[in-house]
C-alpha positions as CSV (number, residue, x, y, z in Angstrom):
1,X,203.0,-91.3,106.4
2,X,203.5,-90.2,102.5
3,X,200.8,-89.7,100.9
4,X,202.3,-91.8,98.0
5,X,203.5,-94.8,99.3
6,X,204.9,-98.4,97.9
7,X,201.8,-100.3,99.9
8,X,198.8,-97.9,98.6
9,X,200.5,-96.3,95.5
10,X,200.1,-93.0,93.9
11,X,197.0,-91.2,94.5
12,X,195.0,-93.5,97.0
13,X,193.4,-91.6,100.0
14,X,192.9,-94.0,103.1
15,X,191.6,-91.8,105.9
16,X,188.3,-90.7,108.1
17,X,185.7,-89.0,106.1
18,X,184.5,-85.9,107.4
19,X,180.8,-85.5,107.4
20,X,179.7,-82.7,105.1
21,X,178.1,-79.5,106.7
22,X,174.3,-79.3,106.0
23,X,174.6,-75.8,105.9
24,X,174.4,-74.3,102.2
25,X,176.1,-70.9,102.0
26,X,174.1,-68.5,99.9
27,X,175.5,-65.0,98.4
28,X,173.0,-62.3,98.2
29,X,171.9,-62.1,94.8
30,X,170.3,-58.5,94.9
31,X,170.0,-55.5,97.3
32,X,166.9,-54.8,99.7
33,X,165.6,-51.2,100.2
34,X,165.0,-50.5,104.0
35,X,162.2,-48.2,104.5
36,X,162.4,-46.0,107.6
37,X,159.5,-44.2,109.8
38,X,161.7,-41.5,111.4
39,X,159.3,-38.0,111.0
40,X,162.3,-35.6,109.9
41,X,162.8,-38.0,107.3
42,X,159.5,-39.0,106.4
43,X,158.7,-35.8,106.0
44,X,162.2,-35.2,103.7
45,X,160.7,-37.7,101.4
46,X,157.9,-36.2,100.3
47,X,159.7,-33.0,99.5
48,X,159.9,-31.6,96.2
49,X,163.8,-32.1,96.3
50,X,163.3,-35.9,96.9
51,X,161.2,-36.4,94.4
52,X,163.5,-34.9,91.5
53,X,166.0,-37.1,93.1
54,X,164.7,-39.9,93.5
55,X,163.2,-39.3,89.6
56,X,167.0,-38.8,88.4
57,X,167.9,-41.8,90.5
58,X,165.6,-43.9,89.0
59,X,166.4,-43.0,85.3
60,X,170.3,-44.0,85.8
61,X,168.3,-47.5,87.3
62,X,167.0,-48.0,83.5
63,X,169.8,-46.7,81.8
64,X,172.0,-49.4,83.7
65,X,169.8,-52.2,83.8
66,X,169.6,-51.1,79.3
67,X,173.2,-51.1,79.3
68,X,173.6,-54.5,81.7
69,X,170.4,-56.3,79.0
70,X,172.6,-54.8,76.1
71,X,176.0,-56.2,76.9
72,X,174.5,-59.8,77.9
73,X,172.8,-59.7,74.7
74,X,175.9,-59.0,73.3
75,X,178.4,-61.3,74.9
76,X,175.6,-64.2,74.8
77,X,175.7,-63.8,70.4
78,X,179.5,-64.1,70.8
79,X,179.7,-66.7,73.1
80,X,176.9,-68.5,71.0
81,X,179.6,-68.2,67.5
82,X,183.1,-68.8,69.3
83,X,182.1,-71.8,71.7
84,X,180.1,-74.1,68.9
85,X,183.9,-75.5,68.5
86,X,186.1,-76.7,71.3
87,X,189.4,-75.4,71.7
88,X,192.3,-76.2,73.8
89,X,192.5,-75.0,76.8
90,X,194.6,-72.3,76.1
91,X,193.6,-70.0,73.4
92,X,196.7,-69.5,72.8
93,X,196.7,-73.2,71.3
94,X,194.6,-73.3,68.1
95,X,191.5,-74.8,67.8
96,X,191.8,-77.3,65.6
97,X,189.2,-80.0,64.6
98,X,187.9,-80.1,67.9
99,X,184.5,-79.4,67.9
100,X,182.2,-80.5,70.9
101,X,178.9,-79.2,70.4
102,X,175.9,-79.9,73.3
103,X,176.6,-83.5,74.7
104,X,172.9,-83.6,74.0
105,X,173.3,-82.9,70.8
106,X,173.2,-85.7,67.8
107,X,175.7,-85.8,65.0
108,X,174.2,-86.5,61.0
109,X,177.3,-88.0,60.1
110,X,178.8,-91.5,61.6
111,X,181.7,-91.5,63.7
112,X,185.0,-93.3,62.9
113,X,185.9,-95.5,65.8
114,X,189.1,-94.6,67.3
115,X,191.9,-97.5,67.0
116,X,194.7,-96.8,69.2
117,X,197.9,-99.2,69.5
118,X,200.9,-98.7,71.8
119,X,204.1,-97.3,70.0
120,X,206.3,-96.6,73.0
121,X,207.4,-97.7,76.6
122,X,208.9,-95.2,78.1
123,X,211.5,-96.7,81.3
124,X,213.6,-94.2,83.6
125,X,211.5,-93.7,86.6
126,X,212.0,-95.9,89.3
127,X,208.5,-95.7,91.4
128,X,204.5,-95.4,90.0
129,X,203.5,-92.4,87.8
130,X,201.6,-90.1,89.0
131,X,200.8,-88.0,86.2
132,X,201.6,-87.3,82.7
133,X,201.0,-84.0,80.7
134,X,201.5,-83.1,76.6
135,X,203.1,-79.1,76.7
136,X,200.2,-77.0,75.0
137,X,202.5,-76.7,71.6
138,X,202.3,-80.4,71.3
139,X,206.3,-81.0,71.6
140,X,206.5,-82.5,74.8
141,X,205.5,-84.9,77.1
142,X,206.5,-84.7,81.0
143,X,205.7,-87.3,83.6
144,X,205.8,-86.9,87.4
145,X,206.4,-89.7,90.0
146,X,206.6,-91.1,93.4
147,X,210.7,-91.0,92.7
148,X,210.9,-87.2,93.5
149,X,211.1,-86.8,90.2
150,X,209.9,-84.9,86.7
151,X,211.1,-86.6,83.2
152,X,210.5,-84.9,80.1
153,X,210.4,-86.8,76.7
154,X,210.0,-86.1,73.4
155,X,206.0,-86.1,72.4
156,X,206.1,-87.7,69.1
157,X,208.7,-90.4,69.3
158,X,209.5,-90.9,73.3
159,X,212.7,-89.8,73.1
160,X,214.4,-89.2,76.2
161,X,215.0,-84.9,77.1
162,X,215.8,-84.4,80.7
163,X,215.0,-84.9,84.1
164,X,214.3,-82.4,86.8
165,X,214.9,-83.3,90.9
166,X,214.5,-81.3,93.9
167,X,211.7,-82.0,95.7
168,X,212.2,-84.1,98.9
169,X,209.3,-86.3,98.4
170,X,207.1,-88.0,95.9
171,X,205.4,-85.6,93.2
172,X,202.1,-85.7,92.6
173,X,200.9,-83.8,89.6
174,X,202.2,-81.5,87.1
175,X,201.1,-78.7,84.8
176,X,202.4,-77.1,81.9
177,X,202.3,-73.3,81.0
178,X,200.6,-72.2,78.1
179,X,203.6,-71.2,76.1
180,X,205.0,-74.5,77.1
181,X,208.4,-73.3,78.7
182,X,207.6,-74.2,82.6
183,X,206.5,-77.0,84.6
184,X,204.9,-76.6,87.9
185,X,204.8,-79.5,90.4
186,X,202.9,-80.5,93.5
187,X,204.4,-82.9,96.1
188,X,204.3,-84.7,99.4
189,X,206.8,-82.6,101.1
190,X,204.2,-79.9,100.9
191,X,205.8,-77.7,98.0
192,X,205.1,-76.4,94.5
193,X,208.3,-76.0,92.3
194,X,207.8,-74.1,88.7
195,X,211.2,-75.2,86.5
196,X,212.5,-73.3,83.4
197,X,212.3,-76.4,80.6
198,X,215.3,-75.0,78.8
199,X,217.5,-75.1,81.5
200,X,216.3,-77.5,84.2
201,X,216.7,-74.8,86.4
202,X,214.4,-74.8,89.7
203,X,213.3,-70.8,90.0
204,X,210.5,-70.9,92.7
205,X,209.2,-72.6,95.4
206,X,205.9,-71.6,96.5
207,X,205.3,-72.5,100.4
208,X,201.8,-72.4,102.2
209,X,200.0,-75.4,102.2
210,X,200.6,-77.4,105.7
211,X,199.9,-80.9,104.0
212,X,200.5,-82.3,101.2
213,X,200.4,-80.5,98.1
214,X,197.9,-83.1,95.1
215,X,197.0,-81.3,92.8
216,X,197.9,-78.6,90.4
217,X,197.5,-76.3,87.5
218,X,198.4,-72.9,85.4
219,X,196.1,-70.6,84.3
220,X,195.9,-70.1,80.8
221,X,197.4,-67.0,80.9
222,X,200.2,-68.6,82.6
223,X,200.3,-65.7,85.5
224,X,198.9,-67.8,88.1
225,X,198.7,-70.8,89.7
226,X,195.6,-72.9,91.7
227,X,196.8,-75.8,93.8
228,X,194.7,-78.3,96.0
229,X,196.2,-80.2,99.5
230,X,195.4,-82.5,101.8
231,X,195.0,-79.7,104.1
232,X,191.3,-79.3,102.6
233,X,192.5,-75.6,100.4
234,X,192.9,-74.6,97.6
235,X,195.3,-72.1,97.0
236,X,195.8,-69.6,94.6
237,X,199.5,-68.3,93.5
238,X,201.2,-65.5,91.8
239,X,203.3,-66.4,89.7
240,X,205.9,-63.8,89.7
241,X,206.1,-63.2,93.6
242,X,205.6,-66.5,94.4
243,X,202.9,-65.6,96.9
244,X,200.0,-67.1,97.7
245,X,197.4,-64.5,96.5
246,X,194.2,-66.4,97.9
247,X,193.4,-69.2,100.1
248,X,189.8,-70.8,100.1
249,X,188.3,-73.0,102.8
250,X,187.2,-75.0,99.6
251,X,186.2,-78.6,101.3
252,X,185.8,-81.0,104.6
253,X,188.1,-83.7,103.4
254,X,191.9,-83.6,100.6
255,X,191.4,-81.4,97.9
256,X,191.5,-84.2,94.7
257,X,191.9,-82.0,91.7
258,X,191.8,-78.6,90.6
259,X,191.5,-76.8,87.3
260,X,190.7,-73.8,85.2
261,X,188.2,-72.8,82.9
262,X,189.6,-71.7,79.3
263,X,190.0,-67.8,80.4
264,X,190.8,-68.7,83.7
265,X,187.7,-67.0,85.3
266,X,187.2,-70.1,86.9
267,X,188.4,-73.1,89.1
268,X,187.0,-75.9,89.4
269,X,187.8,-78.4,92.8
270,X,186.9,-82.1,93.8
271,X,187.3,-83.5,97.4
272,X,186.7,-86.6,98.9
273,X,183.7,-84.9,100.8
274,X,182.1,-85.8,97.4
275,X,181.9,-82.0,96.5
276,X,182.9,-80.2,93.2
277,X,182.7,-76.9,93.5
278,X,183.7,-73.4,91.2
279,X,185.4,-70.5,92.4
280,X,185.4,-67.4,90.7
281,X,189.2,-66.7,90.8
282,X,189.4,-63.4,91.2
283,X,187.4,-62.7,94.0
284,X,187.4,-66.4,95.4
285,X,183.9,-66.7,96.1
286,X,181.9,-70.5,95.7
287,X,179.7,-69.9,92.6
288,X,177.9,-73.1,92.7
289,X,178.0,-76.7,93.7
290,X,177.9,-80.3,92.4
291,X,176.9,-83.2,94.1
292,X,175.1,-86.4,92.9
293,X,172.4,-87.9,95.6
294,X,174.7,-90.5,96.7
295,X,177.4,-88.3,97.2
296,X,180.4,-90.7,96.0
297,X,184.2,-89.4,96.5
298,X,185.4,-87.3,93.8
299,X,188.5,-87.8,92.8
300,X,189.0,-86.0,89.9
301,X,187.4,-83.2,87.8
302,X,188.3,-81.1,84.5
303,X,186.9,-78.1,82.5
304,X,186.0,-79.2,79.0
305,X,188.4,-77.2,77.1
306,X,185.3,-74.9,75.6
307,X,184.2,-74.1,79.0
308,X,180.9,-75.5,79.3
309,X,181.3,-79.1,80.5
310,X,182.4,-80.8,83.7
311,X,184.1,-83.9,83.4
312,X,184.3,-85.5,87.1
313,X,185.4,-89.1,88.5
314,X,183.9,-90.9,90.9
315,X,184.8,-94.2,93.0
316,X,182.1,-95.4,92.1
317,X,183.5,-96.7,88.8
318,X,181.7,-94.0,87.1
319,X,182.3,-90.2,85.3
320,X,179.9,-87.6,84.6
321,X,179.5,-84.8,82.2
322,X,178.2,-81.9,84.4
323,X,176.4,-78.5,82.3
324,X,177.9,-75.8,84.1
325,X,175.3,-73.6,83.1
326,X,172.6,-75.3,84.8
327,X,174.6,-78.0,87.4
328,X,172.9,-80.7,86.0
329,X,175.0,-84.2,85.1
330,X,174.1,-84.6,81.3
331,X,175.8,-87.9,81.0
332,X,177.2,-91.0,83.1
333,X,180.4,-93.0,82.0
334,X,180.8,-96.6,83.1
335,X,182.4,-100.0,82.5
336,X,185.9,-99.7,83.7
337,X,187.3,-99.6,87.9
338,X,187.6,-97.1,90.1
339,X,187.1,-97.5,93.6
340,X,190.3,-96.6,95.2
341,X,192.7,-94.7,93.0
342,X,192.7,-90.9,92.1
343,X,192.2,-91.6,88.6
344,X,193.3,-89.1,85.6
345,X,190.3,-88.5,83.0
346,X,190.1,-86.4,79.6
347,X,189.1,-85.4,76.1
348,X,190.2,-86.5,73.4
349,X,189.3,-84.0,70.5
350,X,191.8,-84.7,67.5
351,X,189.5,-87.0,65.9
352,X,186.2,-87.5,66.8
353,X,185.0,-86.5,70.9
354,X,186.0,-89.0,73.0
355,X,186.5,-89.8,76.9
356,X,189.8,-91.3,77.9
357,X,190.3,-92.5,81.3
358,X,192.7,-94.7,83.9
359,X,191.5,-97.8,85.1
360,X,192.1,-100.0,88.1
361,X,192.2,-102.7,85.6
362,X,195.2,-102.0,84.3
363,X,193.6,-100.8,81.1
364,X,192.9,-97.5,79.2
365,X,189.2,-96.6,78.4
366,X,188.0,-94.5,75.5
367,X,184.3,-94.0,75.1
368,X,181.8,-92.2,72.7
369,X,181.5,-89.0,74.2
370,X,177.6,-88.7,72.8
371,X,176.2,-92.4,72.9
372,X,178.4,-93.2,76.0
373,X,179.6,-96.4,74.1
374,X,182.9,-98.0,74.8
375,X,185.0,-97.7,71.8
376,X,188.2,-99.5,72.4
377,X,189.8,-100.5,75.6
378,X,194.0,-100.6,75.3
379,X,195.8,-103.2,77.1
380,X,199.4,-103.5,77.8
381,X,199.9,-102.2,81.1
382,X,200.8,-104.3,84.2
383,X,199.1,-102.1,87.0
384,X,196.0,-99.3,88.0
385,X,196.2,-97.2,85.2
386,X,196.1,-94.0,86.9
387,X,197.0,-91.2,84.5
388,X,196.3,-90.4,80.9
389,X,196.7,-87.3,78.8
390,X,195.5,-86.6,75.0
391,X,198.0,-84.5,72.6
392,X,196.6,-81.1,71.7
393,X,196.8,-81.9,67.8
394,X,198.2,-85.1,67.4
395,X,195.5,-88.4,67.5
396,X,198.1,-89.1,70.2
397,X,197.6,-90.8,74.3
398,X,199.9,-91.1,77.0
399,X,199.4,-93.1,79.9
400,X,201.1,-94.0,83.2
401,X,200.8,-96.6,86.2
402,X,201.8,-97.7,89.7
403,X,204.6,-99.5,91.3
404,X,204.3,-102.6,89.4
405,X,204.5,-101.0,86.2
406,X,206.4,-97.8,86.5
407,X,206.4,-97.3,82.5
408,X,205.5,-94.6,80.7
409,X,203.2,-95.6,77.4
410,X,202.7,-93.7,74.2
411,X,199.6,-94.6,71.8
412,X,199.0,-93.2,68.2
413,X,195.9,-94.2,66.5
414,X,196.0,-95.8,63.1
415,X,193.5,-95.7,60.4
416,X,189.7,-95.7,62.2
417,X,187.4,-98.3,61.5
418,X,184.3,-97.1,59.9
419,X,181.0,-97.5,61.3
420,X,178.0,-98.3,59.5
């Protein structure tokens, strides 16, 4: 059976749960010297030629380890002055206002509430939506369904663009490249298709995965792809050959999201095995784990767009801020549903830090991304809420939803209400 379907909808896993290995994979962290009793040998080692080289050997030791100290000294003071804003998750995209210092950290000056109200309805699709994405320069919006099909709309006033077809089953997710002239899409007939915007044209179609295809997402450098299946990979893709340049053994149950960090050093995958776990892209290798004690599904997760955070979902009707640095959840957000659907989940950094996420109650939920407060709560959908995206610049949301609803929504925020 698809794995969208008119009786579950978009995005709702209904299968066995594998049990998750107890065995931790470590990588060696340093090299171990092997000492040896052989005579001839021995007897080489305390020579006068072993000792000067084992002397020059161990000054080129310091001078690397000085060099090594010196350069994370370095990089650390540069990291420290570029990533005390947030950017997008390009860097092609500009900064902005978006700041997002520590979640830990406390701001002196109040915070305007957000006050969002709906501005458009966006009708053409004829099954749920699946996902919705702004392009990086902020011009468009493109939405992905259960129809087979990709819509693309104008971002600031919903005006209807194009529509691209050609996969043979329902799509799943989307992603934009960074200079906002292709689409790549994931879908039930186990595909990803990347489409040229300008023309509609279809130009690749990047076959590997032997289920289906959920999740998506460029790099911000636009020259490669990481994709996430039901067959429990994730793949990695170049974009110009269309190959599949890596596959990882990433998880024990569907792969529910994928993303990368804001160089694209890193992915970052969720499974239903209740695992999120980053990658180092180039060579593929696990760098480290998540995993709460009660080890709920995951079914989604996202880079903050400095780098630093984790922002997962959980059907457990909650989401957590993760430190990469230390794996640690900083922060829990509750008070809306999820307990079956895949829901979407985001910043919002035009004005103020917010959280924006889906919900099974047909609403949209924005909290506080410090004090972890509600903030507003939009109605006007009539089904799950299951994606939402925030504009790059623009105090702007999108949302979609299932089969009963099968609208696309646009939301602009008005003048903020002032807190005391």
């Amino acid at each position: 059976s698809s794995g969208i379907n008119a009786e579950y909808g978009v995005h709702c896993f209904f299968f066995r749960r594998s049990l998750v290995s107890s065995q931790n994979t470590t990588l060696p962290s340093s090299l171990s010297f092997i000492t040896c009793n052989h005579p001839p040998l021995s007897s080489f080692l305390s020579s006068p030629l072993s000792i000067v080289i084992r002397s020059i050997v161990n000054i080129l030791v310091i001078i690397y380890h000085y060099i090594s100290f010196s350069t994370q000294i370095v990089f650390l003071t540069k990291q420290n002055k570029t990533t005390q804003t947030m950017s997008s998750p390009a860097d092609s995209v500009p900064a902005g206002p978006s700041s997002l210092q520590s979640p830990d950290g406390d701001s002196s000056k109040p915070q305007s509430k957000p006050n969002y109200i709906l501005k458009y309805t966006l009708k053409g699709h004829k099954k749920a939506i699946s996902s919705v994405k702004f392009s990086p320069d902020g011009r468009w919006l493109a939405s992905a369904s259960a129809d087979k099909s990709i819509k693309v709309w104008n971002a600031l006033d919903g005006r209807y663009e194009l529509t691209l077809e050609g996969h043979s089953q329902g799509i799943s997710d989307i992603s934009w490249s960074s200079d906002s002239k292709y689409i790549c899409s994931a879908s039930d007939d186990k595909y990803i298709k990347i489409w040229d915007i300008s023309s509609g044209e279809m130009l690749k179609t990047l076959k590997g995965h032997t289920n289906y295809v959920f999740c998506v997402n460029f790099n911000p450098q636009s020259n490669k792809i990481v994709s996430g299946s039901f067959d429990e990979t994730v793949r990695i893709w170049d974009v110009k050959t269309g190959k599949c340049a890596k596959m990882l053994p990433a998880h024990s149950d569907p792969v529910s999201a994928v993303d990368f960090n804001r160089d694209g050093t890193l992915i970052v995958s969720a499974s239903y095995d209740g695992l999120c776990r980053i990658w180092d892209s180039n060579t593929g290798l696990c760098l480290k784990t998540l995993i709460e004690d009660d080890n709920p599904r995951v079914s989604f997760v996202k880079f903050s767009p400095n780098g630093k955070f984790i922002l997962s979902g959980t059907q457990d009707n909650t989401l957590r801020l993760w430190s990469y640095s230390t794996g640690k959840c900083l922060k829990t957000y509750t008070g809306h549903k999820n307990e079956k659907y895949c829901l979407f989940s985001t910043f919002s950094v035009t004005n103020g830090k917010w959280i924006v996420s889906g919900s099974e109650d047909n609403c949209i939920y924005i909290w506080n991304l410090q004090t972890k407060e509600i903030v507003q709560r939009l109605e006007g959908h009539t089904d799950v809420v299951l994606t939402v995206a925030c504009h790059p610049t623009e105090n702007i949301i999108a949302s979609g939803a299932l089969e009963k609803d099968q609208t696309v929504k646009i939301w602009k925020h008005q003048e903020p209400i002032m807190t005391e």
